[in-house]
C-alpha positions as CSV (number, residue, x, y, z in Angstrom):
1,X,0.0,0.0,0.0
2,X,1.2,3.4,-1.1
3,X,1.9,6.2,1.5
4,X,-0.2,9.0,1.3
5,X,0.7,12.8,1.5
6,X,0.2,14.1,5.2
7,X,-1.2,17.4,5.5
8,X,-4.1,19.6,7.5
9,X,-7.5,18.3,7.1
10,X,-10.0,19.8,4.5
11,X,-11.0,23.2,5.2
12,X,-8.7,24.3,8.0
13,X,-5.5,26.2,7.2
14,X,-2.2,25.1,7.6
15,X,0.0,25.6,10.3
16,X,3.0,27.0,8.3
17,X,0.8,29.3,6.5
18,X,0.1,27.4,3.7
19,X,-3.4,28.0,1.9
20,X,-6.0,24.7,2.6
21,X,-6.1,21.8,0.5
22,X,-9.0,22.9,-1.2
23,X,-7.7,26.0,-2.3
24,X,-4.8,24.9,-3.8
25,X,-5.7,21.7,-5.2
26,X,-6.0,18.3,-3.7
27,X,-3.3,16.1,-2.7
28,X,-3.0,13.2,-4.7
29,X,-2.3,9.5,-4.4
30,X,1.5,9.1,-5.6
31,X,0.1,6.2,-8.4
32,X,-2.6,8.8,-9.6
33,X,-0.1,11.1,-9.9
34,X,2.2,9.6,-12.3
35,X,-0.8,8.6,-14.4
36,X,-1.9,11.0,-17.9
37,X,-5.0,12.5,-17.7
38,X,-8.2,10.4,-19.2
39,X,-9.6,12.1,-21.9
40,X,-12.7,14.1,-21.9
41,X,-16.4,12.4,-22.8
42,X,-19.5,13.7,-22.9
43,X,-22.1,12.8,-20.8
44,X,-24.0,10.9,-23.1
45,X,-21.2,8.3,-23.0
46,X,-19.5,8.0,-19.8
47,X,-20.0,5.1,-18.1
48,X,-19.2,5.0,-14.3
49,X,-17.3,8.6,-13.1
50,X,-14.5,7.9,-11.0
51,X,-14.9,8.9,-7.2
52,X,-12.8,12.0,-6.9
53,X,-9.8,11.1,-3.7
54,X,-10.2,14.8,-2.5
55,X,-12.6,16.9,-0.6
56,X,-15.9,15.1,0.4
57,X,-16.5,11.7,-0.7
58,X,-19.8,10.0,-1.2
59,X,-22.4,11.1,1.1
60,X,-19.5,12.8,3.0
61,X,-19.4,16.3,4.4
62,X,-19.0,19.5,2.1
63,X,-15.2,21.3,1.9
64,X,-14.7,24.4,3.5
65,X,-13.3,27.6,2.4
66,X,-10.8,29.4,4.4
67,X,-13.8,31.8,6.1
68,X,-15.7,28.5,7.5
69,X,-18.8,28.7,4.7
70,X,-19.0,25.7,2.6
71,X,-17.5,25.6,-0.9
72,X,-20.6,23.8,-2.8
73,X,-22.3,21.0,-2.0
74,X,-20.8,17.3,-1.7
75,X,-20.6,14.5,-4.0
76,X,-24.1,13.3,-2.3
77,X,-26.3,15.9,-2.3
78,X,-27.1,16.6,-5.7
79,X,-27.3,14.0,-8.3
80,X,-24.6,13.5,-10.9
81,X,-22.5,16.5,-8.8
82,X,-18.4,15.7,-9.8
83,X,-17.3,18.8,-7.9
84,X,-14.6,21.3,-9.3
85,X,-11.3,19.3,-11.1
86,X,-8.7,18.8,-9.4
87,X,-6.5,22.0,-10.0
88,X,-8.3,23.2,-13.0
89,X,-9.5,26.3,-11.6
90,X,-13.0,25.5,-13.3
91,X,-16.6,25.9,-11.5
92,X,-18.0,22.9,-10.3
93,X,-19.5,20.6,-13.1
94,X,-22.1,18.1,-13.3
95,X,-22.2,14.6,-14.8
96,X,-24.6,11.5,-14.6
97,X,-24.7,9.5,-11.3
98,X,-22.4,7.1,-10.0
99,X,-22.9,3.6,-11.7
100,X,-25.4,4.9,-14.0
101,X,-25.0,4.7,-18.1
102,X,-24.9,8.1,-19.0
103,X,-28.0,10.1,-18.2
104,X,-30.8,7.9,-19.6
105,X,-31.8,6.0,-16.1
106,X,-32.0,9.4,-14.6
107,X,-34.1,11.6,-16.8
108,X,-36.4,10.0,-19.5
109,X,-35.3,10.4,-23.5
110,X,-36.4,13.4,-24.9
111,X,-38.8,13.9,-27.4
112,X,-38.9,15.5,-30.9
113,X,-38.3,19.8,-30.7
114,X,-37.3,19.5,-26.7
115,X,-33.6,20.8,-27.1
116,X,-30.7,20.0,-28.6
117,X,-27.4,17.5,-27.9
118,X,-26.3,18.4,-24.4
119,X,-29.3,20.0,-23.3
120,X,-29.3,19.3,-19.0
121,X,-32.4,18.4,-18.6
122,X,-34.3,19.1,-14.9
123,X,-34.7,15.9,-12.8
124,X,-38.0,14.0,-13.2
125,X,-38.5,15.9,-16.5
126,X,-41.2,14.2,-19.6
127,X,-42.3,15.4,-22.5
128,X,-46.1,15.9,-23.0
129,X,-48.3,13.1,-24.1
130,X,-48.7,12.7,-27.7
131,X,-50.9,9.9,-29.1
132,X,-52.0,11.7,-32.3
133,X,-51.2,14.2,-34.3
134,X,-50.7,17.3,-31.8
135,X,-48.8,17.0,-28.2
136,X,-51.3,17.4,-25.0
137,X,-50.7,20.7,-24.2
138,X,-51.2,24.3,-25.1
139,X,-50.5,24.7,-28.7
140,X,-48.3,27.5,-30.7
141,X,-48.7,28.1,-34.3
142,X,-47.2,25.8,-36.0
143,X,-48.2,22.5,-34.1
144,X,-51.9,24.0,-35.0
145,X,-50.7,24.0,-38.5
146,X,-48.9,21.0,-38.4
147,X,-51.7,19.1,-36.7
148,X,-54.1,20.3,-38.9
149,X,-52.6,19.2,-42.1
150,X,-51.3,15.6,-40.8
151,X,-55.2,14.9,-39.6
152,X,-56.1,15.8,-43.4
153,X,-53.5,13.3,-44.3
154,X,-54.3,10.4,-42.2
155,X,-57.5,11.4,-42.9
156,X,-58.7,11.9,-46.9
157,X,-61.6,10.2,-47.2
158,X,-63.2,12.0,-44.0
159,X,-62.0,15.4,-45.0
160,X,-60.7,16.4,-48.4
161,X,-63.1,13.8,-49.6
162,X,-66.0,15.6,-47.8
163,X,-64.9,19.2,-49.1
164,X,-65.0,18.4,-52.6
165,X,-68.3,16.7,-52.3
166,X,-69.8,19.7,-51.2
167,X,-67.6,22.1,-53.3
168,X,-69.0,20.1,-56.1
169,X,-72.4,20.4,-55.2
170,X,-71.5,24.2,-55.2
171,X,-69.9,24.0,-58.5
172,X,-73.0,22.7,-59.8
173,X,-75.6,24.5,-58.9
174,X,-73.1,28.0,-59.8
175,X,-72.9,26.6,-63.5
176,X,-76.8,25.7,-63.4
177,X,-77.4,29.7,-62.8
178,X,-74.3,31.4,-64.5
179,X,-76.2,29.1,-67.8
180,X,-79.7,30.9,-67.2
181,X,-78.0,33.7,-66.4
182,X,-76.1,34.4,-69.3
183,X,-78.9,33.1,-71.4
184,X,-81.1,36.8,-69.8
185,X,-77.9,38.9,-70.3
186,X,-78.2,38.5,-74.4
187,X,-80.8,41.4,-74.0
188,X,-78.3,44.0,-73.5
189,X,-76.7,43.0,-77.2
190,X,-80.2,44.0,-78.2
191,X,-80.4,47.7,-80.6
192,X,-83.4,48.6,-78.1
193,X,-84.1,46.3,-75.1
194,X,-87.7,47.5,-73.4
195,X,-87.5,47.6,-69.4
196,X,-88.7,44.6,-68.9
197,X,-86.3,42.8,-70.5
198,X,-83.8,44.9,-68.5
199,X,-85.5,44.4,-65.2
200,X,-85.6,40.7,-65.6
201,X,-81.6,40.7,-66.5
202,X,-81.5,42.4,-63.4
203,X,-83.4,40.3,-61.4
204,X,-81.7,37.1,-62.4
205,X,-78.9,38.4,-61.5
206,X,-80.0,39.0,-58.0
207,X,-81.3,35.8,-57.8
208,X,-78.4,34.1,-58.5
209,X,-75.9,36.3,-56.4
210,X,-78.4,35.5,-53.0
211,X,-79.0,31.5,-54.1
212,X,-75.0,31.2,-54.8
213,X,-74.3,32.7,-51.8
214,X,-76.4,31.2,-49.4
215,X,-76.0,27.4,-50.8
216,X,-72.0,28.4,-50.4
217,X,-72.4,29.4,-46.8
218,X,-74.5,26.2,-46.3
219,X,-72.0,24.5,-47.6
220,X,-68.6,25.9,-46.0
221,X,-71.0,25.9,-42.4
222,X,-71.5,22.2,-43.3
223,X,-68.2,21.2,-44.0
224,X,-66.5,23.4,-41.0
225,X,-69.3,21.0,-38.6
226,X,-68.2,17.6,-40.1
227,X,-64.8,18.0,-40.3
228,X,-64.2,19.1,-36.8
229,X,-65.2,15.0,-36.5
230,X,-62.3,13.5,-38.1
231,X,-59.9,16.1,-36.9
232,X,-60.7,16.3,-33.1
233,X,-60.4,11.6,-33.3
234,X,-57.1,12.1,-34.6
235,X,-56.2,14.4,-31.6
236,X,-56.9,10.7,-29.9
237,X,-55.0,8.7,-32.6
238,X,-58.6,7.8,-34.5
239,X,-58.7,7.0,-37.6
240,X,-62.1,8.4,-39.2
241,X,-63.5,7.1,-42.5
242,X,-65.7,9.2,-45.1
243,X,-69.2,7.0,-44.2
244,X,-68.4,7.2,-40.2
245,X,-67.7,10.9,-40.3
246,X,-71.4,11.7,-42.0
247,X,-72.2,8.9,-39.3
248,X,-71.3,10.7,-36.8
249,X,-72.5,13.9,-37.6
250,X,-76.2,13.4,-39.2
251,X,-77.7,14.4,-35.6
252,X,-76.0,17.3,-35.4
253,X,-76.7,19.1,-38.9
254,X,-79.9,20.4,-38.1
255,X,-78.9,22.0,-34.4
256,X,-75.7,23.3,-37.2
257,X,-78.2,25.1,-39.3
258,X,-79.9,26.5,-36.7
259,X,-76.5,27.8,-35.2
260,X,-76.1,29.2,-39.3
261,X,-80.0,30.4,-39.1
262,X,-79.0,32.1,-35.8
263,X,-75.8,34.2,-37.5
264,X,-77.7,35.0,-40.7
265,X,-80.7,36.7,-38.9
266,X,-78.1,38.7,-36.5
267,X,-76.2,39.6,-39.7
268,X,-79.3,40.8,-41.2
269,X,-80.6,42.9,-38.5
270,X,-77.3,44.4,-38.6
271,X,-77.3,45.4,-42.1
272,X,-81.1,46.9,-41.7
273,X,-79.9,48.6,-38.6
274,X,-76.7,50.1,-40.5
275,X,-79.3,51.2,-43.8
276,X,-81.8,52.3,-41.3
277,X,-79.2,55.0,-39.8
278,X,-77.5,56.0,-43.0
279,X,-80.9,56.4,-44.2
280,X,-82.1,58.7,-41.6
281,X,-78.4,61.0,-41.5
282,X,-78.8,60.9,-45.3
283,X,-82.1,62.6,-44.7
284,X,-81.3,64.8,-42.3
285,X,-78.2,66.1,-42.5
286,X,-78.0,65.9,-46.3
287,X,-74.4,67.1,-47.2
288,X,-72.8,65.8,-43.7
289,X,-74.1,62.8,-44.0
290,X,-70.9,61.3,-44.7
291,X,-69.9,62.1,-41.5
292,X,-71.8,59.7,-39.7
293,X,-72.0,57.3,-42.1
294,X,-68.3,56.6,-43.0
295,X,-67.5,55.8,-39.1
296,X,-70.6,54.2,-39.0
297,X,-69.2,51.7,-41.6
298,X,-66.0,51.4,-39.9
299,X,-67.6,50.8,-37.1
300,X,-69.4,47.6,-37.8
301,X,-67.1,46.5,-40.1
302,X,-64.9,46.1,-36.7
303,X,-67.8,44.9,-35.0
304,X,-68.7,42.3,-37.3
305,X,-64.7,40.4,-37.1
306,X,-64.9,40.7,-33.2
307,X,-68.2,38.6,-33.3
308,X,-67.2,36.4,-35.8
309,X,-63.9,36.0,-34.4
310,X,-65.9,34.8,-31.2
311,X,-68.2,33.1,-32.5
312,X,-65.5,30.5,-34.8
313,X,-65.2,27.8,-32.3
314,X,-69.0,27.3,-31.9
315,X,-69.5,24.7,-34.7
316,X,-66.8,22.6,-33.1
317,X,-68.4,22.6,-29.6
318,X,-71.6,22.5,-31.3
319,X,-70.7,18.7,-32.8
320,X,-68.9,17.5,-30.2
321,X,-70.7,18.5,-26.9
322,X,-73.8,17.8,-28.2
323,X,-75.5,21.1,-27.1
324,X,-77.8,23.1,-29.1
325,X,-76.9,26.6,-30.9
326,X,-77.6,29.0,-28.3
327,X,-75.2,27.1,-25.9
328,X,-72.8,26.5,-28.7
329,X,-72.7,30.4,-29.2
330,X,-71.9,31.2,-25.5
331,X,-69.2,28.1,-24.9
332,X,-67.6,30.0,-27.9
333,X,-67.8,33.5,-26.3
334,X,-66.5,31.7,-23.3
335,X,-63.4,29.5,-24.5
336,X,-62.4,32.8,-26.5
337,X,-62.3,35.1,-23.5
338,X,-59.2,36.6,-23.1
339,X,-57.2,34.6,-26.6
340,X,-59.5,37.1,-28.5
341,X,-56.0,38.3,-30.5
342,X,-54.7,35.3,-30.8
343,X,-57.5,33.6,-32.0
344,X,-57.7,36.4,-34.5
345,X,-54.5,36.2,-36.1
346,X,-54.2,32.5,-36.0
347,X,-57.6,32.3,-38.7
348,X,-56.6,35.5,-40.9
349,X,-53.4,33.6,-41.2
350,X,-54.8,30.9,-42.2
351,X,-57.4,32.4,-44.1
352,X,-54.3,34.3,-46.2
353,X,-52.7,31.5,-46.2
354,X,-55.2,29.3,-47.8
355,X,-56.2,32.0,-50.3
356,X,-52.5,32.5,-51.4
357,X,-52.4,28.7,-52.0
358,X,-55.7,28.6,-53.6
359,X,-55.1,31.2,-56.1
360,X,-51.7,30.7,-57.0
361,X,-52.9,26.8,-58.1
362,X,-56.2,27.6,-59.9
363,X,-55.6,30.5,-61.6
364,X,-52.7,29.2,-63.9
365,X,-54.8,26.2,-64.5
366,X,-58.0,27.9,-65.4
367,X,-56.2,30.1,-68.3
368,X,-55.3,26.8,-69.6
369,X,-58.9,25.5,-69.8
370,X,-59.8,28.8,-71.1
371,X,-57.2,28.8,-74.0
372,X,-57.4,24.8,-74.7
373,X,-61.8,26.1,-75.0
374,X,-61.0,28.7,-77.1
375,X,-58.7,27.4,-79.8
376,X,-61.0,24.5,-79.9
377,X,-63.7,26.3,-81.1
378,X,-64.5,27.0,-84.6
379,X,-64.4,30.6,-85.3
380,X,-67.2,30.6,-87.9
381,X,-69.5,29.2,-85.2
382,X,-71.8,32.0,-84.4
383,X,-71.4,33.8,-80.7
384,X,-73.3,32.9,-78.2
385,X,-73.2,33.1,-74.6
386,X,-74.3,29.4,-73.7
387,X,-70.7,28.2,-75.7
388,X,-68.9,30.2,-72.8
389,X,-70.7,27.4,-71.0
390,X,-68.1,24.5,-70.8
391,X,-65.2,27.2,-70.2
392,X,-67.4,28.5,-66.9
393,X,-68.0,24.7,-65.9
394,X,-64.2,23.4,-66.6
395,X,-62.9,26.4,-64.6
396,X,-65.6,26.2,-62.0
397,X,-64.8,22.7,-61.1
398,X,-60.6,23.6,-61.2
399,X,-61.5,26.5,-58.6
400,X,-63.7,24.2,-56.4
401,X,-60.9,21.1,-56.0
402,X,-58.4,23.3,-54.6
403,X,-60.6,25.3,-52.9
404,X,-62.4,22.6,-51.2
405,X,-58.6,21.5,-50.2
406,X,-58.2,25.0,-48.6
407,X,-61.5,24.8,-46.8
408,X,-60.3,21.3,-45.3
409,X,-57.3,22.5,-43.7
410,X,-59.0,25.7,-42.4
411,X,-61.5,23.7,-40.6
412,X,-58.8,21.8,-39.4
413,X,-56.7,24.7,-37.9
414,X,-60.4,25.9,-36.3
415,X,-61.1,22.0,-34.9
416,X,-57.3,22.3,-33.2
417,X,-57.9,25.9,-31.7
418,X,-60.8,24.6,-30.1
419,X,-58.8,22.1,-28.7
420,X,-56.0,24.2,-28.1
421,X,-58.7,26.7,-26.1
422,X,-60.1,23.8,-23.6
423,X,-56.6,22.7,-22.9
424,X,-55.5,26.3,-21.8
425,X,-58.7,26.8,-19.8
426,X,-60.1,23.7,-19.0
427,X,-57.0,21.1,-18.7
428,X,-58.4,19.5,-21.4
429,X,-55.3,17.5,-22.6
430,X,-56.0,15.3,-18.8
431,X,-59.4,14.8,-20.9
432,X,-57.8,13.6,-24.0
433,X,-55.7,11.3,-22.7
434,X,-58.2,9.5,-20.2
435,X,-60.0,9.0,-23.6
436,X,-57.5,8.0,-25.8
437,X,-56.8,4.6,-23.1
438,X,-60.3,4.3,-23.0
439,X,-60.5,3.7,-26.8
440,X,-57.1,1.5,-27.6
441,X,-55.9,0.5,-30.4
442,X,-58.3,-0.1,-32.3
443,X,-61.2,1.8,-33.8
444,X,-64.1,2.9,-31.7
445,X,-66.9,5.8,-32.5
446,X,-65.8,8.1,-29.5
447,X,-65.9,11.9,-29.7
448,X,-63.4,13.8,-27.5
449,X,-64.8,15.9,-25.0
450,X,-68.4,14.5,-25.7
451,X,-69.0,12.1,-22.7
452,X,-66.0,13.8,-20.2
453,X,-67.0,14.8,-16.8
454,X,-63.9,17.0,-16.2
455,X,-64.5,20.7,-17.0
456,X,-67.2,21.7,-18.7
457,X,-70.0,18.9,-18.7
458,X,-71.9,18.5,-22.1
459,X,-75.5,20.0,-21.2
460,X,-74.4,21.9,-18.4
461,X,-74.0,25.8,-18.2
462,X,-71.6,27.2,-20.2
């Protein structure tokens, strides 16, 4: 057995005035000190540390500096602690426990987007739950976008396959009325077209403005309902097909037009009451009018987003709470109190977003329909507006595809906010992932958040 160095004990100073051990570095064993140092590994990769042969050993009491505090804590108090190297001059440094292999007994692996190589994780840390296609916790932007298109994907059936069926539908009965009304615009080529003729040009055309626009908010109301189905199972890890997803939702289209029937009748009582006061400044103040009107405008122009913008995640709870349209409307104003902003710029994104898309896919393709149309036809054929017929139908139906992809993924981003607002104010991710053990592996009919008892109950006050 080797002799060790004699010398003061840890912490005290030495009789000849020498600093303590601590300070100046510790005292080592005569065969340690005619051995190289061991290269440096990373953490990952150690295997067992070496018990330092200075200062406090395992479990043993903390060094102490020359003014009786103690110079960090020992070996045993804090997990993985290796204390400062031996005459380095370096802070104390951490490492993974004695015996251990590396740091994954200690701390669980980390997950996708949790940090990078190196990254000291805090003791007993986890990553969130994630048994679908979004992580249980409060969203940000891009896990809401992310989410949204990857339920699409696992998804088509259920939801691209549901836009474009309704997009068609659309399609259809636009072409049906752009024919007849094309056919009552061949008055104005007339020399001398009577009133009549002009009123009922006129007419048509306000017919088929108000039908094409209320079958295309039918439609988009429709599609926002069903698709919060599929996307809100895949929050679970549920795959959805096209015939389950109508399944699903059947009961809950006609409380889904009343909640339309609802915000059409508010709109129009807004518009009569806007009219109704121009009207009556126009009248009275004659000249100045424009001064009340103008701001007036504004003014429920900014009114109009705000609702709307509190109203957007009232489909969802709509379908999947299974209340009516009334409580649908205030479990929206609710879940959007205080995430008004954010809520806000999360759908005009998207709503720029999918319009950007949208146009810059169709519009190259419809010129081609338009040009293959119009070198196909014979140029001594005579002009008439129905032969503008097939152009209108070809570039309809390129217009309705992509758009009816664009409508998909928006409902998708609105299904996830919803989600995204119950977790932050409900804990609604505990919800989630009580149900997703309930349903296992294979392929149930469950809704999320329709049969929970935590938060808000289905029925209940809102």
């Amino acid at each position: 057995m080797h002799d060790q160095v004699e010398g003061p004990p840890d912490g005290g100073p030495a009789g000849d005035g020498t600093p303590p051990r601590h300070a100046r570095g510790p005292a080592p064993h005569q065969d340690q000190a005619q051995q190289p140092p061991a290269p440096w590994q990373s953490p990952g990769r150690q295997q067992t540390p070496p018990a330092p042969s200075w200062g406090a050993q395992q479990g043993g009491p903390a060094p102490v500096n020359p003014w009786g505090q103690p110079a960090g804590p020992a070996r045993g108090d804090v997990p993985g602690y290796q204390g400062q190297p031996p005459g380095s001059g370096f802070p104390p440094h951490y490492g993974p426990p004695a015996g251990s292999q590396g740091w994954g007994d200690a701390y669980p692996p980390r997950g996708p987007g949790q940090g990078g190589p190196g990254f000291d994780r805090p003791p007993g840390y986890q990553a969130p739950p994630k048994p679908g296609v979004i992580p249980l916790r409060p969203l940000g932007l891009g896990e809401i976008l992310d989410g949204a298109f990857q339920a699409c994907r696992k998804n088509p059936l259920a939801t691209f396959g549901t836009a474009i069926l309704l997009q068609a539908v659309v399609a259809l009965v636009t072409v049906l009325l752009l024919g007849n009304l094309l056919s009552s615009f061949e008055v104005f080529e007339s020399a001398n077209p009577t009133p009549d003729s002009l009123i009922s040009a006129f007419a048509g055309l306000g017919v088929f403005a108000s039908v094409a626009g209320v079958v295309s908010a039918v439609a988009l109301l429709v599609l926002q309902g069903i698709l919060v189905i599929p996307i809100a199972r895949a929050v679970i890890n549920q795959a959805t097909t096209f015939g389950q997803a109508w399944r699903l939702a059947r009961r809950r289209i006609l409380p889904l037009l009343g909640f339309g029937l609802l915000a059409f009748g508010a709109g129009l009582a807004g518009l009569a009451l806007l009219v109704g006061i121009s009207a009556l400044a126009i009248v009275a103040l004659e000249e100045y009018s424009a001064l009340v009107i103008i701001p007036l405008v504004l003014g429920a122009l900014v009114a109009m987003v705000w609702v709307s913008t509190k109203l957007v995640v009232a489909p969802a709870a709509l379908m999947l709470e299974g209340v009516g349209p009334w409580s649908a409307i205030r479990r929206s104003w609710q879940l959007t109190r205080g995430n008004w902003w954010r809520t806000f710029g999360i759908v005009l994104l998207t709503s720029i977003i999918v319009s950007i898309i949208t146009s810059v896919v169709s519009a190259p393709l419809s010129f081609a329909v338009t040009l293959f149309f119009g070198f196909s036809t014979s140029a001594s054929a005579t002009p008439d507006a129905m032969d503008s017929l097939p152009v209108l139908a070809a570039s309809q139906a390129i217009t309705a595809l992509f758009t009816a992809v664009g409508y998909a993924f928006q409902a998708g981003v609105t299904s996830l906010l919803y989600v995204d607002l119950r977790i932050r104010r409900e804990g609604f991710d505990v919800v989630l992932m009580r149900e997703h053990e309930q349903a296992g592996p294979g392929t149930t009919d469950i809704l999320p958040g329709g049969t929970t008892s935590f938060g808000h109950q289905p029925g209940g006050p809102a």
